[in-house]
mmCIF file of the C-alpha atoms, coordinates in Angstrom:
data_MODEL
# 
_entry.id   MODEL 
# 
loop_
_atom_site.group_PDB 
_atom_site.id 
_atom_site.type_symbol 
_atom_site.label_atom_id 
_atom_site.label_alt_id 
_atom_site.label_comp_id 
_atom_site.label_asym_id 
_atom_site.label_entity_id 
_atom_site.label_seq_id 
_atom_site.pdbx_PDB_ins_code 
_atom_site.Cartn_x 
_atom_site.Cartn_y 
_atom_site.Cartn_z 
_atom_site.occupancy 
_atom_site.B_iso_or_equiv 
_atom_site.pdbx_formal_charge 
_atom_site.auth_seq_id 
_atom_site.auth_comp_id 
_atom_site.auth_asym_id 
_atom_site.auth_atom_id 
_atom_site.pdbx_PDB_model_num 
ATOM 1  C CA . UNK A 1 1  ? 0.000   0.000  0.000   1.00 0.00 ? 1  UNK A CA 1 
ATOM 2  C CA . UNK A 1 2  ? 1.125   3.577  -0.429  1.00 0.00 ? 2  UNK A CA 1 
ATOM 3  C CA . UNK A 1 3  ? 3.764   4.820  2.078   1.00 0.00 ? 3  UNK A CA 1 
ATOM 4  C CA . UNK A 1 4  ? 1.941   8.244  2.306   1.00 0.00 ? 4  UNK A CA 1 
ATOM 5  C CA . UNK A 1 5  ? -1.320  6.669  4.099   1.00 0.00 ? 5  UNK A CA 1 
ATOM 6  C CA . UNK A 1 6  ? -0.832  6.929  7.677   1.00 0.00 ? 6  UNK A CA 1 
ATOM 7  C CA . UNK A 1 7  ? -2.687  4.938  10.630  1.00 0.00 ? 7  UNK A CA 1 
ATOM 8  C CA . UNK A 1 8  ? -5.305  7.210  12.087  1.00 0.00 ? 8  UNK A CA 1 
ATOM 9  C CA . UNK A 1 9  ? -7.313  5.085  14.495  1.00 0.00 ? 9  UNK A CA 1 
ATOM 10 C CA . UNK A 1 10 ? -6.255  5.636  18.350  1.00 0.00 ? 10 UNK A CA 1 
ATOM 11 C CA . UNK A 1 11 ? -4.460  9.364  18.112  1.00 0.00 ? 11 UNK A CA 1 
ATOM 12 C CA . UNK A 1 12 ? -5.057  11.700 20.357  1.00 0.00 ? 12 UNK A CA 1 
ATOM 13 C CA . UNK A 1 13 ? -6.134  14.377 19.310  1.00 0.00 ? 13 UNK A CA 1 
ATOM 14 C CA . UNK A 1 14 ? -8.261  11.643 17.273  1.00 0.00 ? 14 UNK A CA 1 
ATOM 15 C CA . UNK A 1 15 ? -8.132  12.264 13.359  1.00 0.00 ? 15 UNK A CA 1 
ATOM 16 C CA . UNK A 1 16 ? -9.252  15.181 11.250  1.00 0.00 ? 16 UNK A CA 1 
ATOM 17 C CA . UNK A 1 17 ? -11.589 15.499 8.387   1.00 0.00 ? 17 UNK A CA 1 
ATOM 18 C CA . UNK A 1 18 ? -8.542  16.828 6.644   1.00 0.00 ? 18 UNK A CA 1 
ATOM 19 C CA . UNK A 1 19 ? -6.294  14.007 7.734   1.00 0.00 ? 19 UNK A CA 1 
ATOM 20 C CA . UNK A 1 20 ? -9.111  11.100 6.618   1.00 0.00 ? 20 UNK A CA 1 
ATOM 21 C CA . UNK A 1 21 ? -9.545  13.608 3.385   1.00 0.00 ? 21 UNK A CA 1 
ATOM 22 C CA . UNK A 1 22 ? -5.993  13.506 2.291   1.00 0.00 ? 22 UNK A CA 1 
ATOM 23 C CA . UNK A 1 23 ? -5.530  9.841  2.701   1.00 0.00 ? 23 UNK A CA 1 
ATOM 24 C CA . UNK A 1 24 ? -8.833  8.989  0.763   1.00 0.00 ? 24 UNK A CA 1 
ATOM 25 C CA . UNK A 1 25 ? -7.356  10.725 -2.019  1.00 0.00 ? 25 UNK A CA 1 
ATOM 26 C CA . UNK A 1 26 ? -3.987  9.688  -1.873  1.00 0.00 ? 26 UNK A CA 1 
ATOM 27 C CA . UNK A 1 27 ? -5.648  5.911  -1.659  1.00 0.00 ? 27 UNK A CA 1 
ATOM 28 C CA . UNK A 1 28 ? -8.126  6.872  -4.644  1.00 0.00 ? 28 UNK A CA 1 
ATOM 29 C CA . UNK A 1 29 ? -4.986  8.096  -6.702  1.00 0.00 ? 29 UNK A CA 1 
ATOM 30 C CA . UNK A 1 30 ? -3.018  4.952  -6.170  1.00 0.00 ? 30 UNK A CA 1 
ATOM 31 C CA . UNK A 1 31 ? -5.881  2.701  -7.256  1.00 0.00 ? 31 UNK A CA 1 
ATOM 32 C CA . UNK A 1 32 ? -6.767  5.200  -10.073 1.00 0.00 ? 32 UNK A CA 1 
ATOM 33 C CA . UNK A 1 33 ? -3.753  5.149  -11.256 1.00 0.00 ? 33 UNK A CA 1 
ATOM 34 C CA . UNK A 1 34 ? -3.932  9.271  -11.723 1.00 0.00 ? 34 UNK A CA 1 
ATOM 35 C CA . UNK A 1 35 ? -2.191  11.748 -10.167 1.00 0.00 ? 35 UNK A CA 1 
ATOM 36 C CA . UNK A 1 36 ? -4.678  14.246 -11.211 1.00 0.00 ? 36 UNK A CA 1 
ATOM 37 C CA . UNK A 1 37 ? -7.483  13.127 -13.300 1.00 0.00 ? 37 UNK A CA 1 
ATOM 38 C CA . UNK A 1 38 ? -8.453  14.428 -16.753 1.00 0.00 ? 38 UNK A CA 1 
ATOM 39 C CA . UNK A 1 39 ? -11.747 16.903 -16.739 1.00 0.00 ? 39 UNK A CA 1 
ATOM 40 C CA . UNK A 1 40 ? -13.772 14.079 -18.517 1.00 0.00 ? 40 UNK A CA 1 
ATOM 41 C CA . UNK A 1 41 ? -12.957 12.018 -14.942 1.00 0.00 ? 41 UNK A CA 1 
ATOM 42 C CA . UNK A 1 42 ? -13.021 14.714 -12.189 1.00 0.00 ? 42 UNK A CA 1 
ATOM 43 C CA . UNK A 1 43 ? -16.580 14.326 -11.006 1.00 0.00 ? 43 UNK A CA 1 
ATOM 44 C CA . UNK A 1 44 ? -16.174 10.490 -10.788 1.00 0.00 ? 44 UNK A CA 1 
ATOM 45 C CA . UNK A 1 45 ? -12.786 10.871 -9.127  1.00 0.00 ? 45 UNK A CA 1 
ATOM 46 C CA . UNK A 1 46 ? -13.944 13.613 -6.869  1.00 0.00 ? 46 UNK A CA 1 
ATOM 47 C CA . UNK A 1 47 ? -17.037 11.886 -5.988  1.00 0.00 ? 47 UNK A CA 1 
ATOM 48 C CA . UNK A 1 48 ? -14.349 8.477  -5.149  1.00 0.00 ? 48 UNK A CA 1 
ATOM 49 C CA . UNK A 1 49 ? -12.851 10.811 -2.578  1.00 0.00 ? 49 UNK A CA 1 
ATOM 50 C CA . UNK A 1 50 ? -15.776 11.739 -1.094  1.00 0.00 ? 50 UNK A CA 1 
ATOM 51 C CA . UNK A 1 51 ? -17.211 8.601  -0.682  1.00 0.00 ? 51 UNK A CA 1 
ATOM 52 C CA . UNK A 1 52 ? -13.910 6.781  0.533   1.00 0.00 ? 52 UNK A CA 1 
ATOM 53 C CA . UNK A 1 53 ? -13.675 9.797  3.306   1.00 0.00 ? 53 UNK A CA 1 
ATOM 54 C CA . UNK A 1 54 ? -17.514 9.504  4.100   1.00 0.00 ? 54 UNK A CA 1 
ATOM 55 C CA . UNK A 1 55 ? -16.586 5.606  4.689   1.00 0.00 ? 55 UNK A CA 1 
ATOM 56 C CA . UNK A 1 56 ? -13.168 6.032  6.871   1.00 0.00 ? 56 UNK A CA 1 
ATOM 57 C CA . UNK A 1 57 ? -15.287 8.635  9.113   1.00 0.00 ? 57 UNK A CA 1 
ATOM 58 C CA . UNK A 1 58 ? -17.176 5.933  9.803   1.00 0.00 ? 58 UNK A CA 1 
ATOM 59 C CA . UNK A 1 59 ? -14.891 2.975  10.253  1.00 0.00 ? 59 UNK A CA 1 
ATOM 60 C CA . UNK A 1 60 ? -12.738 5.109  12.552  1.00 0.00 ? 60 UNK A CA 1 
ATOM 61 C CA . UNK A 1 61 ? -15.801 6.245  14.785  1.00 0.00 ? 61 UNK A CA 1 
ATOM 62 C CA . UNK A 1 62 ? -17.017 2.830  15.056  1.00 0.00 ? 62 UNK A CA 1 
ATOM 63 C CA . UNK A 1 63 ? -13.669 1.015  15.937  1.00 0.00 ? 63 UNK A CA 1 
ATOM 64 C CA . UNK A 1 64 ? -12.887 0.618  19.826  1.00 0.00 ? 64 UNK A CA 1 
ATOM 65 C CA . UNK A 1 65 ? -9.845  -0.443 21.655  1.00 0.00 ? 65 UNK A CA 1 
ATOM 66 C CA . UNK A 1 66 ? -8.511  -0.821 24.885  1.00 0.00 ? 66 UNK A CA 1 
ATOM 67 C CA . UNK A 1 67 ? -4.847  0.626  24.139  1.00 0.00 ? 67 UNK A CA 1 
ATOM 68 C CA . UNK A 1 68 ? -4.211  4.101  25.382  1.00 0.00 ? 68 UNK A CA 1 
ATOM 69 C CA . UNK A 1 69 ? -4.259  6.684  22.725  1.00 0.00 ? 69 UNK A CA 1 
ATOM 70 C CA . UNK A 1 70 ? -0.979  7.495  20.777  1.00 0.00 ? 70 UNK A CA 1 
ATOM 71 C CA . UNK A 1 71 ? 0.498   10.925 21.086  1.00 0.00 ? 71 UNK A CA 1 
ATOM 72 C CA . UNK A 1 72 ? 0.749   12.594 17.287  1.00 0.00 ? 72 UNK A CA 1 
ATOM 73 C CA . UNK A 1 73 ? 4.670   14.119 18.377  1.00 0.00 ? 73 UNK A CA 1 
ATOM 74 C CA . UNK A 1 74 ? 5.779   10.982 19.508  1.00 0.00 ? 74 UNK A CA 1 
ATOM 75 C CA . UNK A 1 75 ? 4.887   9.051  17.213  1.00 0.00 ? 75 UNK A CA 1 
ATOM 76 C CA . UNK A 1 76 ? 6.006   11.503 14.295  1.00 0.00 ? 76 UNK A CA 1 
ATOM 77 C CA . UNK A 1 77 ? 9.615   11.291 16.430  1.00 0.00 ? 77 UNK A CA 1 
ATOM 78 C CA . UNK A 1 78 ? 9.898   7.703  15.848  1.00 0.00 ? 78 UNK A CA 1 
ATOM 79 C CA . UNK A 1 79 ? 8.542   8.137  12.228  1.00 0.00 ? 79 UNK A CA 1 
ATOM 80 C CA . UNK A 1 80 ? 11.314  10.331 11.837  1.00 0.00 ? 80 UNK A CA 1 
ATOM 81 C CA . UNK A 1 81 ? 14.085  8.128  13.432  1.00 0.00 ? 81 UNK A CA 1 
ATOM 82 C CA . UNK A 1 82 ? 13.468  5.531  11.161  1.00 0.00 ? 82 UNK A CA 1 
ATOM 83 C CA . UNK A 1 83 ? 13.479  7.507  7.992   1.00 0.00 ? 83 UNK A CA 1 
ATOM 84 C CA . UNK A 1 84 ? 16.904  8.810  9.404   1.00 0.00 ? 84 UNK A CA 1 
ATOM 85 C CA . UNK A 1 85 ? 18.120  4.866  10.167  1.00 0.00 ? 85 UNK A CA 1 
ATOM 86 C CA . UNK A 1 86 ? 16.992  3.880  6.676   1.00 0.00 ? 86 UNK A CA 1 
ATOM 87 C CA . UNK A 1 87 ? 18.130  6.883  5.000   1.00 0.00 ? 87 UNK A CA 1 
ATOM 88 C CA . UNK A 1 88 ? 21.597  7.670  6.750   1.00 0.00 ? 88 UNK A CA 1 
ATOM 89 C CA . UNK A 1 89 ? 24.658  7.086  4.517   1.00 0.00 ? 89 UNK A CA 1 
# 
């Protein structure tokens, strides 16, 4: 799956409507196959989006867990500890 979609079930704060936004449309672009879609596809691209947001909004009210919420800094810390392991030369 694409590297850009992040986890956003158990944050604290808990997810934005921007945050679910942007990764429905970086998931419809990977299984679109566009980037940015031709103005004979926009509506049914858009309308992907929307849909694929409407149905994460859901799935991430409706999930429960037990584990403490994650903290967004730390977790962006580790993120970037990792990209610096992998990436150091």
């Amino acid at each position: 799956m694409c590297r850009n979609i992040r986890p956003l079930h158990n944050f604290d704060p808990p997810a934005t409507t921007e945050e679910v936004r942007s990764a429905a449309l970086q998931y419809v672009r990977k299984i679109s196959g566009y980037n940015k879609p031709s103005q004979v596809n926009r509506e049914a691209f858009e309308r992907a989006v929307d849909e694929v947001a409407h149905a994460s909004m859901h799935l991430l009210e409706a999930l429960q867990t037990s584990a403490p919420p994650k903290d967004r800094e730390i977790e962006a810390a580790k993120a970037r500890a990792r990209s610096a392991a992998r990436y150091a030369a």
